[in-house]
ZAMARGU-4260 file (C-alpha; in steps of 0.2 Angstrom, whole numbers, plus 5000, padded with zeros to 4 digits):
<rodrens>
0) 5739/5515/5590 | 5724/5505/5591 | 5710/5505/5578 | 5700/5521/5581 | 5717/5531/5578
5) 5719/5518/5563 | 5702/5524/5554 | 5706/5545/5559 | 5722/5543/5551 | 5717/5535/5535
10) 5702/5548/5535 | 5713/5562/5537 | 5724/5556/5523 | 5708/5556/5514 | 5704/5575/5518
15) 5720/5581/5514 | 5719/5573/5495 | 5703/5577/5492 | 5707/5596/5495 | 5716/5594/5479
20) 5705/5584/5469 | 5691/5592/5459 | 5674/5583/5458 | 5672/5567/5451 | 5692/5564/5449
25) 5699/5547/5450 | 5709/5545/5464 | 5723/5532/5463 | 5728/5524/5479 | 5744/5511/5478
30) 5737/5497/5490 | 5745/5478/5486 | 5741/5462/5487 | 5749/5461/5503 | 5739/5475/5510
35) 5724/5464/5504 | 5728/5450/5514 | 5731/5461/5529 | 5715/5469/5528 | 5705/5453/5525
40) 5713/5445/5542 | 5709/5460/5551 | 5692/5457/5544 | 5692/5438/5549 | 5699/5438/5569
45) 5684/5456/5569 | 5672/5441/5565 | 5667/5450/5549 | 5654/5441/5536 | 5656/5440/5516
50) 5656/5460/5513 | 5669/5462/5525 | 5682/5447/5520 | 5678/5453/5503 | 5694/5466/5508
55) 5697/5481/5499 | 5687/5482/5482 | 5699/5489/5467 | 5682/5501/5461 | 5673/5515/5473
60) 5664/5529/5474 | 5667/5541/5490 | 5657/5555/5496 | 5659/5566/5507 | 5648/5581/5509
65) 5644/5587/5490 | 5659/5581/5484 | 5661/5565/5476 | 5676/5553/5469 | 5679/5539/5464
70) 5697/5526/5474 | 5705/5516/5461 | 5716/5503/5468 | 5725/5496/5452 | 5736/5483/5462
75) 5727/5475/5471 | 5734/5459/5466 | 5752/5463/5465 | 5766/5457/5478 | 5773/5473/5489
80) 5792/5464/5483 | 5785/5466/5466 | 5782/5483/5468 | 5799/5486/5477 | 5810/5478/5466
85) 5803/5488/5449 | 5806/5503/5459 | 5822/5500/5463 | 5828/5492/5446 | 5823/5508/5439
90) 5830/5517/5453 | 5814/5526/5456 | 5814/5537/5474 | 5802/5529/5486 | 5799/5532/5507
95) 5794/5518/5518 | 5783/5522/5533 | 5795/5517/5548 | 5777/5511/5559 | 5774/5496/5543
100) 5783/5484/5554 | 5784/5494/5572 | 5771/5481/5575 | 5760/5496/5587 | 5744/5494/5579
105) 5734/5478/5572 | 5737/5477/5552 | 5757/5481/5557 | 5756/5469/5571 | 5750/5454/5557
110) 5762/5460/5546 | 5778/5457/5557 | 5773/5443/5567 | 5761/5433/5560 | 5760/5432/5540
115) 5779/5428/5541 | 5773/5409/5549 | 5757/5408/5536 | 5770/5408/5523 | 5782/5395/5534
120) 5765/5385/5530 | 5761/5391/5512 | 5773/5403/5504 | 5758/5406/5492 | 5748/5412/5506
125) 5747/5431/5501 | 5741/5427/5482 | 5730/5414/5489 | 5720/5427/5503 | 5719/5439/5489
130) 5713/5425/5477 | 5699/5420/5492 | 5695/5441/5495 | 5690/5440/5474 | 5678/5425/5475
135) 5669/5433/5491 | 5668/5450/5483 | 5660/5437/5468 | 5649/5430/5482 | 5644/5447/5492
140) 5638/5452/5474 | 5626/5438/5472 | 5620/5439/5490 | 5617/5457/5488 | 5607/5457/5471
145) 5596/5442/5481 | 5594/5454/5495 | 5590/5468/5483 | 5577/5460/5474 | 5568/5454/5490
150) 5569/5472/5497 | 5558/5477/5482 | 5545/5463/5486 | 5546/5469/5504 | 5548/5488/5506
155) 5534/5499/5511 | 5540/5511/5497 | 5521/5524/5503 | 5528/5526/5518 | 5546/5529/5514
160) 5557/5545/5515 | 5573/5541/5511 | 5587/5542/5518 | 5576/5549/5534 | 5564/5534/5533
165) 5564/5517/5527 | 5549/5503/5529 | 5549/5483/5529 | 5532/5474/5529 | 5536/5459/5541
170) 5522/5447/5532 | 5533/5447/5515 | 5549/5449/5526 | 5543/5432/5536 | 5537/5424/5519
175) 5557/5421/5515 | 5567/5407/5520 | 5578/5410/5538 | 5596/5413/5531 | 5588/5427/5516
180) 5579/5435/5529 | 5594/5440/5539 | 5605/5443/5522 | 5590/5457/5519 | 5589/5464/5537
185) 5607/5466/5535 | 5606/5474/5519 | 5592/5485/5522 | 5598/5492/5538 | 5616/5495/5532
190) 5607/5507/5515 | 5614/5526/5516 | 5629/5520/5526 | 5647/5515/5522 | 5649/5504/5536
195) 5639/5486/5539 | 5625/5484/5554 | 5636/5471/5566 | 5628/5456/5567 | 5621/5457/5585
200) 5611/5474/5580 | 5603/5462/5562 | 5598/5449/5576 | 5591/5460/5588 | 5580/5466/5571
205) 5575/5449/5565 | 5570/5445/5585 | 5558/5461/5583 | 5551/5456/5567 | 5547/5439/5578
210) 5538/5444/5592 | 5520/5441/5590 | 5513/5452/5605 | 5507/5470/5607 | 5522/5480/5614
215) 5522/5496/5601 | 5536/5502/5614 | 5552/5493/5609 | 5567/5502/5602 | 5584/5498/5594
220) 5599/5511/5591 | 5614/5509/5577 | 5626/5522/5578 | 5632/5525/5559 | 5644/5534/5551
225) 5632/5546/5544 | 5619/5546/5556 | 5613/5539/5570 | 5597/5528/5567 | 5582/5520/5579
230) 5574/5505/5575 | 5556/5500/5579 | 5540/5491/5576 | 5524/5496/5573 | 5511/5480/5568
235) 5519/5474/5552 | 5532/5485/5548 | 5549/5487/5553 | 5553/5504/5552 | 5571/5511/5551
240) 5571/5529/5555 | 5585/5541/5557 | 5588/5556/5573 | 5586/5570/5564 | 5572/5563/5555
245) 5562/5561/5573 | 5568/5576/5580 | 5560/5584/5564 | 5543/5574/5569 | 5544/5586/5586
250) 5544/5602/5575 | 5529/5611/5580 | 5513/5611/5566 | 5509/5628/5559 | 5491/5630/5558
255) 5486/5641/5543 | 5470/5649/5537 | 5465/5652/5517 | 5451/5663/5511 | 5443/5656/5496
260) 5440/5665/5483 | 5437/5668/5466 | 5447/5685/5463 | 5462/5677/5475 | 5471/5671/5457
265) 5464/5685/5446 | 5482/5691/5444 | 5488/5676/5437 | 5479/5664/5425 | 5494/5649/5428
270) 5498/5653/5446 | 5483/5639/5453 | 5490/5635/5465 | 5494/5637/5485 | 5506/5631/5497
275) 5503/5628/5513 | 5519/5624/5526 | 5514/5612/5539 | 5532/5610/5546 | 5547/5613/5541
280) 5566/5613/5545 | 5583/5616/5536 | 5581/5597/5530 | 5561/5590/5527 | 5547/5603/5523
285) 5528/5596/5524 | 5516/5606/5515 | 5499/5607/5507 | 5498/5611/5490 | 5477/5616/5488
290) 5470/5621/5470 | 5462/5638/5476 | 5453/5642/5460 | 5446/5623/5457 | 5441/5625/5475
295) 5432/5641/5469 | 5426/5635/5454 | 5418/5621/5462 | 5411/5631/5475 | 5402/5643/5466
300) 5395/5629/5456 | 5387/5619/5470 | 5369/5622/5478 | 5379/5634/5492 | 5387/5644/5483
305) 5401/5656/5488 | 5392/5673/5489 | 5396/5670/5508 | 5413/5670/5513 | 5423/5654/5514
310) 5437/5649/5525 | 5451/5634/5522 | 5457/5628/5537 | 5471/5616/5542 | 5473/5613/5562
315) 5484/5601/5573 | 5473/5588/5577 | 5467/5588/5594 | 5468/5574/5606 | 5450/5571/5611
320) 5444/5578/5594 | 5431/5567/5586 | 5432/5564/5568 | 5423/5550/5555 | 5433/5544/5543
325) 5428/5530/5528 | 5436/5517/5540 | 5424/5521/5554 | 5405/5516/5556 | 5404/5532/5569
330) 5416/5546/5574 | 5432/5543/5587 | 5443/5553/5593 | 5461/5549/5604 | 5468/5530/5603
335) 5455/5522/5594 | 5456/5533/5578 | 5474/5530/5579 | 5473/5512/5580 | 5459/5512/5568
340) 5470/5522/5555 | 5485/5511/5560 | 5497/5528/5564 | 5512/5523/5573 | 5515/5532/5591
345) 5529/5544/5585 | 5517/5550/5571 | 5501/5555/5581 | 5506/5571/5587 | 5509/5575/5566
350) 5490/5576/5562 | 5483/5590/5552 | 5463/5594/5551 | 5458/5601/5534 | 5441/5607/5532
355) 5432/5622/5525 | 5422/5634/5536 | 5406/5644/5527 | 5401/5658/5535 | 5385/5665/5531
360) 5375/5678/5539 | 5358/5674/5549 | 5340/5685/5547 | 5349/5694/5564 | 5365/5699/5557
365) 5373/5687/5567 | 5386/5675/5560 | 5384/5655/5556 | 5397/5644/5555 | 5398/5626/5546
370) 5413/5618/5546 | 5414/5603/5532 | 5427/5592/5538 | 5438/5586/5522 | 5454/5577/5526
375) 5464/5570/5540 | 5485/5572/5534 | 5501/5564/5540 | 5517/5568/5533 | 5515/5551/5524
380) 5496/5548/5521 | 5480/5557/5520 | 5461/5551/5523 | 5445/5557/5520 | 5432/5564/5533
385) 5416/5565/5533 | 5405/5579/5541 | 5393/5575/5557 | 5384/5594/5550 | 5380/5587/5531
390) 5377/5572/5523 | 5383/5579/5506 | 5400/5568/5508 | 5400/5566/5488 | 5404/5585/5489
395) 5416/5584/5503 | 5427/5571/5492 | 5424/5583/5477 | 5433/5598/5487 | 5449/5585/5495
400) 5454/5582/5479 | 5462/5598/5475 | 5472/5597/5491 | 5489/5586/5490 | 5500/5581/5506
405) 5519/5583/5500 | 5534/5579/5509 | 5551/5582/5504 | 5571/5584/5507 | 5576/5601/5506
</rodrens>
């Protein structure tokens, strides 16, 4: 049995008692010391750090799916023949597993062969690996509350969805001394999951945060337990993003068109409010919640008017479209708005144009358009446009503020 079938059995065995285990229940499992010592060798000759030769922790939660429990493991630091000779002075009926000591698998294998010699050396030696596991799990507990507290200083918490998206800004990250900035790579990679990054996948990170050239193009992948994750850079954030996060980033955008006005929320003094879906899937939803009857009102109270007819509009954005934002002396378009907005590569095809169409009639009954471009949206920010048709941009701010971008988990 090697240690794949080790970790399907034990989950199995997990399965079949939580199906008869309400929510929340304790679950008492009958782990030893000697089981501890096993498991923090395992740990030790796998070339595990603190966390892992901290060995089997006697408190913690387990979810899986919507339920949730919580593993007590009350003898954790009592002897297996401690165990075994109360049960059998009291002549209680117990049933030993004939694959203990078959010697097939790792943890049986140390068992039978080499703990017998470690205590030839120290016959202490069980109490004292358990002893050791306690003052790392002491230790991990310290380097994690360090780690926690330099994630807050460094997370980019605007740009964040979690568990779908989490972001590190490299200058704060690269303000920390060498051996803290590992211990929070590790620690901020491993969030969501119940298994550690290994260490080669925290050094390939730090060697990202590193570089100091322009390559956008470089990835990492980490398999999870949960989900499967990819890793990249974009200037100076890290960015840990999960797949089915980025496969919802290549949902296609749903353009939508609003008529404004003031009798659309007659029916309904409290209901001021419309949503707009941009994208959405069985997981995130992006919409645009816009204040129709502040739109309305603001509208009618302006030098226009709104005896014509008005039109909210949100578009994809297009890739040679031109547009002026606060950031740009003059209108661009493709890669330089990008780069002037600082939007990653796997975002830019998530861009939404808002802006309001009037539509007035000319002295030959024709129809005029003017479109007053009002915002530019990503799932995670928005910015303000200007109009190359009007200088009245005081009025254009005025109307984006009763639009909101919202992103959420479903």
């Amino acid at each position: 049995m090697n240690g794949h079938d080790e970790q399907a059995a034990r989950q199995a065995r997990y399965n079949v008692m939580r199906a008869h285990i309400n929510q929340d229940d304790v679950l008492l499992l009958a782990h030893h010391a000697d089981d501890q010592a096993e498991t923090v060798l395992m740990r030790l000759i796998q070339g595990a750090g603190v966390n892992g030769l901290s060995g089997m922790q006697p408190w913690r939660v387990q979810t899986q799916g919507a339920q949730r429990n919580i593993l007590w493991r009350p003898w954790l630091t009592i002897r297996r023949a401690t165990i075994s000779a109360y049960a059998k002075r009291l002549e209680l009926p117990y049933i030993d597993d004939p694959t203990n000591d078959s010697g097939d698998n790792v943890r049986s294998g140390l068992r039978r062969d080499i703990m017998p010699i470690l205590a030839a050396y120290n016959p202490n030696v069980i109490d004292n690996i358990a002893r050791s596991a306690q003052l790392l799990s002491d230790a991990q507990e310290t380097v994690s509350a360090q780690a926690m507290q330099d994630m807050q200083q460094t997370e980019h918490t605007d740009l964040q969805l979690l568990p779908a998206q989490r972001v590190l800004d490299i200058n704060a990250l690269q303000n920390l001394p060498m051996y803290r900035q590992r211990q929070l790579l590790h620690y901020w990679l491993g969030q969501d999951e119940p298994l550690p990054p290994a260490k080669q996948l925290v050094d390939d990170v730090l060697t990202l945060s590193q570089r100091d050239d322009q390559d956008h193009q470089t990835e990492l992948f980490w398999q999870g337990r949960k989900a499967s994750y990819t890793i990249r850079r974009y200037r100076q954030q890290l960015y840990r993003m999960s797949s089915g996060w980025l496969s919802w980033l290549n949902v296609p955008l749903t353009e939508q068109v609003l008529t404004l006005s003031n009798n659309l929320f007659s029916h309904s003094a409290d209901n001021n409010s419309v949503s707009l879906i941009l994208r959405s899937s069985d997981h995130y939803t992006w919409q645009l919640q816009v204040k129709v009857d502040a739109l309305v009102r603001l509208l009618e109270n302006s030098a226009d008017g709104i005896a014509q007819q008005a039109v909210l509009k949100v578009a994809p954005l297009e890739r040679k479209q031109r547009l002026k934002t606060e950031m740009a002396a003059r209108p661009q378009a493709g890669k330089k708005l990008y780069q002037t907005l600082g939007i990653p590569l796997w975002l830019r095809d998530s861009l939404m144009v808002v802006s309001i169409t009037f539509i007035n009639e000319s002295e030959d009954g024709s129809e005029i358009e003017t479109d007053i471009p009002l915002l530019l949206a990503s799932p995670f920010e928005s910015w303000l446009l200007s109009s190359e048709q009007t200088d009245n941009d005081a009025k254009s701010n005025q109307l984006a503020e009763y639009i909101k971008s919202e992103l959420s988990l479903k």
